[in-house]
VMD Tcl script that draws the C-alpha trace (Angstrom):
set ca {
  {2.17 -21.16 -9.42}
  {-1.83 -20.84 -8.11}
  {-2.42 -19.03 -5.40}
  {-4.78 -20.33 -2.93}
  {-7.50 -18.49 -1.26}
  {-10.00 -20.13 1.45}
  {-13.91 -19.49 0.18}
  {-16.97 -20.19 2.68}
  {-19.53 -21.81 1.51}
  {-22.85 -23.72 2.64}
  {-22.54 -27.30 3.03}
  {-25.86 -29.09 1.47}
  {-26.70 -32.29 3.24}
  {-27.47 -36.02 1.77}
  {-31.73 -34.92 3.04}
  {-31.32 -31.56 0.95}
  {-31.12 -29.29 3.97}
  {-28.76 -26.54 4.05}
  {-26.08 -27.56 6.83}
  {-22.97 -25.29 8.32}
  {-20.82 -23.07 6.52}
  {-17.44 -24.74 5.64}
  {-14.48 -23.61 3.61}
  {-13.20 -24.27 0.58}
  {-9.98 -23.66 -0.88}
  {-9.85 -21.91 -4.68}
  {-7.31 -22.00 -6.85}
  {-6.54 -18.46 -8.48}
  {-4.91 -19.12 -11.65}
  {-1.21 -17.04 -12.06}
  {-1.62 -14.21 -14.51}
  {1.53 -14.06 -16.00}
  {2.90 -11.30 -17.91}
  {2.45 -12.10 -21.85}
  {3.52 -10.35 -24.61}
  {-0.33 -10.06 -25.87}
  {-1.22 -8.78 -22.37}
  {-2.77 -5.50 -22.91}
  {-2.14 -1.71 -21.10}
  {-2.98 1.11 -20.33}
  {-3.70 3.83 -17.79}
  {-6.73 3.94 -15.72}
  {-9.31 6.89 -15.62}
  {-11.98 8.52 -13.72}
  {-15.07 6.07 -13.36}
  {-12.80 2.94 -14.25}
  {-13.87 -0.67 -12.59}
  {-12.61 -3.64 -12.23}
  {-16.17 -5.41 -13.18}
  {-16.59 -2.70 -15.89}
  {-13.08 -3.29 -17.81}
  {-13.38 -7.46 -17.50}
  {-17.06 -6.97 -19.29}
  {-15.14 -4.77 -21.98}
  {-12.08 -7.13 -22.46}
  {-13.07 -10.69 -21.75}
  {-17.19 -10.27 -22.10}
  {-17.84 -11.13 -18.63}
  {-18.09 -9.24 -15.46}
  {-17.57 -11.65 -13.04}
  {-13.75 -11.91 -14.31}
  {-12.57 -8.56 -12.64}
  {-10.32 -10.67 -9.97}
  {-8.41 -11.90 -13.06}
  {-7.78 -8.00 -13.51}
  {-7.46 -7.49 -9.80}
  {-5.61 -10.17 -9.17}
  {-2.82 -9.02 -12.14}
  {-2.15 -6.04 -10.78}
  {-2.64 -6.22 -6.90}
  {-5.99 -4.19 -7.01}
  {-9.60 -4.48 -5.84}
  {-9.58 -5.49 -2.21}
  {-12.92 -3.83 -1.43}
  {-13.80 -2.32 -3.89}
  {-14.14 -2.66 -7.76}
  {-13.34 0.91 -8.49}
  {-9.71 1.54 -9.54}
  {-7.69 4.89 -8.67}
  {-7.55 6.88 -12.08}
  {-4.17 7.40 -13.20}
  {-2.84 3.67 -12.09}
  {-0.94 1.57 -14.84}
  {-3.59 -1.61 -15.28}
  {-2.75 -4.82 -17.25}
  {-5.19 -6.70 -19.06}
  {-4.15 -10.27 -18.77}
  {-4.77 -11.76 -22.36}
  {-5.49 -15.32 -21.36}
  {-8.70 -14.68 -18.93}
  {-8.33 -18.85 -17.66}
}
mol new
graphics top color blue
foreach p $ca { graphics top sphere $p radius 0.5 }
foreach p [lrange $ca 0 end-1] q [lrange $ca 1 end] { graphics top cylinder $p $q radius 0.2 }
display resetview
C-alpha cells in the first residue's frame, strides 16, 4: 500500500501569476522486498543520491532507497556499516 506524503507547492493562476503555496499529496510507491532486490553494507562516503545514480541511473531516485530502508531524513549521507537494500523495481 502507497504511502502518502503532503508536498507544497506554488499554485500558478489562470493570468500566469504565481499565486499561494498549497499542498499536494504524493503517492510514494511501496518498495517491497523482491527476490532481485539487491544488498549490501554501506561504507564511508556512501549517499543516498550517489547509490540511486549507480543502480537505477538517476539521482533524483534516492527516496526510493531511503524510503526502503527507513533512511535519509535530512540528509543523503548514510551511516557506513548499515545493511542497505536496493529495491530492484525503481517505479
Amino acid at each position: 500500500m502507497p504511502l502518502y506524503e503532503n508536498e507544497k507547492i506554488t499554485q500558478q493562476l489562470s493570468n500566469g501569476k504565481l499565486g499561494p503555496k498549497v499542498y499536494r499529496p504524493s503517492i510514494i510507491p511501496s518498495t517491497t522486498p523482491d527476490s532481485r532486490d539487491t544488498y549490501f553494507y554501506s561504507r564511508e562516503g556512501d549517499r543516498l543520491d550517489l547509490l540511486a545514480n549507480e543502480f537505477y541511473g538517476d539521482v533524483t531516485l534516492w527516496w526510493i532507497i531511503a524510503n526502503a530502508n527507513n533512511i535519509g531524513k535530512g540528509t543523503l549521507a548514510i551511516t557506513p556499516g548499515k545493511l542497505i537494500r536496493i529495491p530492484f523495481r525503481a517505479t
